[in-house]
DOVEXFI-693467 format. One record per residue (C-alpha): residue in one letter; x, y, z. Coordinates in Angstrom, 2 decimals. Example, Ala and Ser with C-alpha at 12.3 -4.5 7.8 and 13.67 -1.06 7.14 Angstrom:
BEGIN
NODE  res       c1       c2       c3
NODE    a    12.30    -4.50     7.80
NODE    s    13.67    -1.06     7.14
# end
This chain:
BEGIN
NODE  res       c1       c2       c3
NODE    x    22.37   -17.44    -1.90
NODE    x    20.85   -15.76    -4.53
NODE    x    22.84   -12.49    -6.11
NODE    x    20.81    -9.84    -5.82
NODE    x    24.22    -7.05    -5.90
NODE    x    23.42    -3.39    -6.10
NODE    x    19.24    -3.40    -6.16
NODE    x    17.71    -1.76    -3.46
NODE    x    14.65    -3.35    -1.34
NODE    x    12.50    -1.69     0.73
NODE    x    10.48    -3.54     3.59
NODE    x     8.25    -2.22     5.79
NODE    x     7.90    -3.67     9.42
NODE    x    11.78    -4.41     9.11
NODE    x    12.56    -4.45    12.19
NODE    x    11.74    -7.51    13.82
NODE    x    10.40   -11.38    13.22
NODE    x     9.89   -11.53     8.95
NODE    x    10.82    -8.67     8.12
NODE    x    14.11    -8.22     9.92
NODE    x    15.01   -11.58     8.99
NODE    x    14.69   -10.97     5.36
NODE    x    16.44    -7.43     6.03
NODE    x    19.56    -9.54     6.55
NODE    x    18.86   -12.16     4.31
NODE    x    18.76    -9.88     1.26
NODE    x    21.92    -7.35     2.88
NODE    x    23.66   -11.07     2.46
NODE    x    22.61   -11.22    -1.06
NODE    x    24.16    -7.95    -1.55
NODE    x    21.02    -5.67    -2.13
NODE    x    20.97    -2.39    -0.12
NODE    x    18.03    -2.56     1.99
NODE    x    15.78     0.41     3.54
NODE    x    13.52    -1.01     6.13
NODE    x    10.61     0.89     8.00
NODE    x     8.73     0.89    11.22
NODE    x     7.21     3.21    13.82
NODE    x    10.12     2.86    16.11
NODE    x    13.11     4.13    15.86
NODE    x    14.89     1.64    17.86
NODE    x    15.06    -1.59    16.52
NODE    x    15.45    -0.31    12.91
NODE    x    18.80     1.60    14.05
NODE    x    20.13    -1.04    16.22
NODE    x    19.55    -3.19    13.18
NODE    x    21.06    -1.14    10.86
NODE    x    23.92    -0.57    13.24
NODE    x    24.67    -4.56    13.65
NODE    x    27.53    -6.53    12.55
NODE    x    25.18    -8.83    10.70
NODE    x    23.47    -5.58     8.25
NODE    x    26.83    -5.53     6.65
NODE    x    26.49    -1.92     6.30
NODE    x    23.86    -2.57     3.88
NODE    x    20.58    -1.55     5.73
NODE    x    18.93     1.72     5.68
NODE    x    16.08     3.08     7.27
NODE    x    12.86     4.82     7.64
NODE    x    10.52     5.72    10.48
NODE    x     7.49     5.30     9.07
NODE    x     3.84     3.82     9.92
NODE    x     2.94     1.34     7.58
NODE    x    -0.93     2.56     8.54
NODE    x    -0.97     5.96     7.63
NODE    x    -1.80     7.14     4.20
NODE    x     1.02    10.48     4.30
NODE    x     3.72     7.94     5.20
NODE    x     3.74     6.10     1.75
NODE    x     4.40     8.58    -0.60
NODE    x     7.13    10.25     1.40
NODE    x     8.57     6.94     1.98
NODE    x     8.98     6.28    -1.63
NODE    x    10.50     9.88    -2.32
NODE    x    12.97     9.15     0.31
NODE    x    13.86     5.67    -1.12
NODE    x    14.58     7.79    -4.51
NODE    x    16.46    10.52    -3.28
NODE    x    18.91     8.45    -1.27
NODE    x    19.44     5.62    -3.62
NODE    x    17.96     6.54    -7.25
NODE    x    16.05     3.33    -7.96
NODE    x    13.72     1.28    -5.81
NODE    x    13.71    -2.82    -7.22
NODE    x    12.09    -4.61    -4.48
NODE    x     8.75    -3.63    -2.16
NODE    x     7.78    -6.08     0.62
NODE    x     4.73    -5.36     2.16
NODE    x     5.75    -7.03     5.18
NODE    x     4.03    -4.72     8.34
NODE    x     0.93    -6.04     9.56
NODE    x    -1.79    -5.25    12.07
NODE    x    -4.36    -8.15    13.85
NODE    x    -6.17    -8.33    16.34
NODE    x    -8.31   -11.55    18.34
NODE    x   -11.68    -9.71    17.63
NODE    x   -14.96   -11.25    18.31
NODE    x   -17.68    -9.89    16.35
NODE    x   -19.75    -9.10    19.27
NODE    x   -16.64    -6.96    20.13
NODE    x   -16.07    -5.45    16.54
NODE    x   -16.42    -1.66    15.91
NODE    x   -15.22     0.34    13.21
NODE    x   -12.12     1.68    14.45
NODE    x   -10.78    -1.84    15.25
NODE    x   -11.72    -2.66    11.87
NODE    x   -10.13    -0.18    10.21
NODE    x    -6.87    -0.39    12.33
NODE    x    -6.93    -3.51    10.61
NODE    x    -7.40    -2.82     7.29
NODE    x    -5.61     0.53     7.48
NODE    x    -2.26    -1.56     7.73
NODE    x    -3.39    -4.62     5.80
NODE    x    -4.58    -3.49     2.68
NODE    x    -5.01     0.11     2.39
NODE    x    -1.22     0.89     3.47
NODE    x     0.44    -1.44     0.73
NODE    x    -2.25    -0.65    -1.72
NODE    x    -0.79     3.41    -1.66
NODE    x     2.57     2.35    -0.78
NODE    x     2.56     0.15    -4.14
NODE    x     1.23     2.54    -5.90
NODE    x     3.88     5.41    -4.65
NODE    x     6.53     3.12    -6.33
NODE    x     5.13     2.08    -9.41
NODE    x     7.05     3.94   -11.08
NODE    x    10.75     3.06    -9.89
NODE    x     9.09    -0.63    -9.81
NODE    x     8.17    -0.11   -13.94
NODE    x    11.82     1.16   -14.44
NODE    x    13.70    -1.85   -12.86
NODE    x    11.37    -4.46   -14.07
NODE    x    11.01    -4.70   -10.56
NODE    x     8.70    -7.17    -7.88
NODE    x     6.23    -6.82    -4.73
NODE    x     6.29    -9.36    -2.43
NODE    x     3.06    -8.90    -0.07
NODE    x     3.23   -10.87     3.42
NODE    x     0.06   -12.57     4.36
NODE    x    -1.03   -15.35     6.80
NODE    x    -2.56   -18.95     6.39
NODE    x    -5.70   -17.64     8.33
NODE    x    -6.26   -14.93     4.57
NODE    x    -7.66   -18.50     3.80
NODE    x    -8.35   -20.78     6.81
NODE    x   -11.07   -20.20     8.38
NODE    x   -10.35   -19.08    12.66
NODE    x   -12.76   -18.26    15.20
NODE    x   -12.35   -14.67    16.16
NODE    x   -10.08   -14.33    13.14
NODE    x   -12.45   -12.94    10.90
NODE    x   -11.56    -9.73    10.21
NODE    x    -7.85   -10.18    10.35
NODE    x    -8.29   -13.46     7.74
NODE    x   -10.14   -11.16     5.96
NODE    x    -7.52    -8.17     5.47
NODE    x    -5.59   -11.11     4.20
NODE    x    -7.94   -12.80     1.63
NODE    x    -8.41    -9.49     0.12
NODE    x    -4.27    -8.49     0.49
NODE    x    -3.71   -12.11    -1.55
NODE    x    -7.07   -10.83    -4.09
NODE    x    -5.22    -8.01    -4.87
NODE    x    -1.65   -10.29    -5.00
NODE    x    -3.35   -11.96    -8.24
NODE    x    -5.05    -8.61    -9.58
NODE    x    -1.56    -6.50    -9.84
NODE    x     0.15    -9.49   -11.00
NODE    x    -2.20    -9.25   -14.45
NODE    x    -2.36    -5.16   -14.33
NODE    x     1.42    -4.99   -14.15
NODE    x     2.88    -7.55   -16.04
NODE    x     3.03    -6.16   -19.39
NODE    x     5.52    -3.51   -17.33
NODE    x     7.64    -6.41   -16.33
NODE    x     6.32    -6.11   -12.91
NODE    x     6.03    -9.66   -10.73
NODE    x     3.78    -9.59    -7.80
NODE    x     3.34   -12.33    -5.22
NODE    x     2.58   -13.46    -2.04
NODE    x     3.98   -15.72     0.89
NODE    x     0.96   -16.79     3.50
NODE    x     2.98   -17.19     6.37
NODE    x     1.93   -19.68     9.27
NODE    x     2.74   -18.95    12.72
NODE    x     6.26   -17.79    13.41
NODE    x     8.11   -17.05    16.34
NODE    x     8.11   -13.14    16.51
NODE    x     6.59   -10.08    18.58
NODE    x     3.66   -10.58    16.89
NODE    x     0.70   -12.17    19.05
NODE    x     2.00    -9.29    22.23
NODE    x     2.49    -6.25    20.03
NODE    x     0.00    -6.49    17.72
NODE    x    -2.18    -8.71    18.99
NODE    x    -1.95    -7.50    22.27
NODE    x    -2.19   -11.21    23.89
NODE    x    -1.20   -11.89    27.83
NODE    x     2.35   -14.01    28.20
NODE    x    -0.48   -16.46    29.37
NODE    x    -2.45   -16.24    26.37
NODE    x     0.32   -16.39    24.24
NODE    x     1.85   -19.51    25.79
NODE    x    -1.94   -21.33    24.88
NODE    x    -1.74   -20.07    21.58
NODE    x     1.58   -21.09    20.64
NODE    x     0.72   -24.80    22.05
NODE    x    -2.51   -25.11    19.83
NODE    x    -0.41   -23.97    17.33
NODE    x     2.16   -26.53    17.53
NODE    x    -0.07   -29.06    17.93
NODE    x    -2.10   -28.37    14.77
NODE    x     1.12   -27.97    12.45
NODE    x     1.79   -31.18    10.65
NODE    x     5.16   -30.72    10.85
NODE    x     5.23   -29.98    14.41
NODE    x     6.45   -26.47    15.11
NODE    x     6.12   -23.14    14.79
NODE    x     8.02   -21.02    11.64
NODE    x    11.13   -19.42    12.14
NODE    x    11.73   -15.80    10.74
NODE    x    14.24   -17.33     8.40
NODE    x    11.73   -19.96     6.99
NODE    x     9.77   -17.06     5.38
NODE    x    12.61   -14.97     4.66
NODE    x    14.13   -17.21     2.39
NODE    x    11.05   -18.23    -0.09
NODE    x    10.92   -14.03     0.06
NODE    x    14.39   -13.79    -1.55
NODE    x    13.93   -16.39    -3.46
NODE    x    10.71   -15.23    -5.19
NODE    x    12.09   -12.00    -6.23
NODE    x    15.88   -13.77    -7.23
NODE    x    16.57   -15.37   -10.97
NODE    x    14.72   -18.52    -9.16
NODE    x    11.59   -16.88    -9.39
NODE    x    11.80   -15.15   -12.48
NODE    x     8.79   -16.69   -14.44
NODE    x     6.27   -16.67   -11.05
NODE    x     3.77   -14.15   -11.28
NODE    x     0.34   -13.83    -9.21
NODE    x     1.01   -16.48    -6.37
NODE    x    -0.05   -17.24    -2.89
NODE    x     2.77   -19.26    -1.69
NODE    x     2.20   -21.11     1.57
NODE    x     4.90   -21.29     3.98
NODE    x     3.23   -22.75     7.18
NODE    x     4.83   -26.47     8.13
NODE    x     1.38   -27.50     6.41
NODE    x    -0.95   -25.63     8.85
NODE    x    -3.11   -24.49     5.73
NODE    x    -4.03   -28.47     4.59
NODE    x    -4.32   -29.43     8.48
# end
């Protein structure tokens, strides 16, 4: 376990699937974490559990909308002083036929995608510069695999890990890392919440899925988590600008 003692990560969508499970995995580490979401709920109970060590903050917050950034940020500062860590980690998709497309689907989309963690970034630049700090920015193997119905999802994620590789060259001469993790399908709330697929359509979905993995299941929260730790640890000190795949092979498939 990496030693990441006394920095302070923020993550939005923290409280379930990826983000939760990174929540935990950095608490471990011994960073205080502040993790945000639209519900109250799950953050608290989360922060409240045995496992969060007493180590996990939180934020309601909607990774979506454009006033929530900024105060996020000044909250992060006024609690804890320093902000070393941002995980863009909340994400919005949708099984959208073009036929069906209109442009507030789209931008529901691309409101949480790639607008939110482009002004949320650029709310912390500044404790980020301080701390030599990193961004972590969660996208999917379908920002570069090609899915029916996908398209405007897989495109909030090509241009999320475009934007990966641009900050990485604007903020390096700060000491700033920026990367990415494309995460495959992983065993969450995702495809009912914010997909808004039937238990029925869900079930097909996940069997496709496991069928077309090479290695033959679906990701667990953990399986992401960790290469998120690890790319912001001592491990990952001299990675900059990368899409890192973590999807039992799906992407090659």
């Amino acid at each position: 376990m990496p030693n990441l003692e006394e920095k302070v990560v923020l993550i939005t969508g923290g409280g379930a699937g990826i983000g939760r499970a990174a929540a935990l995995r950095f608490a471990r580490a011994g960073a205080r974490v502040v993790v945000t979401g639209r519900r109250e709920e799950p953050l608290r109970a989360l922060a409240d559990s045995a496992e969060a060590q007493g180590r996990i903050d939180w934020i309601v917050a909607d990774a979506g909308a454009p006033e929530d950034a900024a105060r996020t940020v000044a909250i992060v500062a006024e609690r804890w002083g320093r902000l070393d860590v941002l995980v863009n980690n909340a994400g919005a998709g949708a099984i959208l036929a073009l036929e069906d497309a209109d442009a507030a689907r789209i931008r529901a989309i691309l409101d949480v995608n790639v607008v939110g963690p482009s002004l949320l970034a650029s709310a912390a630049l500044p404790l980020l510069r301080a701390g030599r700090g990193a961004i972590v920015n969660i996208s999917s193997t379908f920002g570069r695999k090609a899915g029916a119905m996908l398209s405007h999802y897989g495109a909030s994620k090509a241009a999320l890990e475009h934007m990966t590789r641009c900050w990485a060259l604007e903020l390096a001469p700060a000491g700033v890392r920026v990367n990415a993790v494309a995460a495959g399908p992983t065993e969450s709330d995702f495809l009912a919440e914010r997909m808004g697929l039937s238990p029925a359509q869900i079930a097909a979905v996940k069997e496709e899925e496991t069928r077309r993995i090479p290695l033959g299941r679906r990701g667990e929260p953990e399986d992401v988590a960790a290469m998120i730790v690890a790319l912001v640890s001592d491990a990952g000190a001299w990675i900059t600008g990368q899409v890192l795949a973590v999807d039992g092979g799906l992407n090659i498939a």
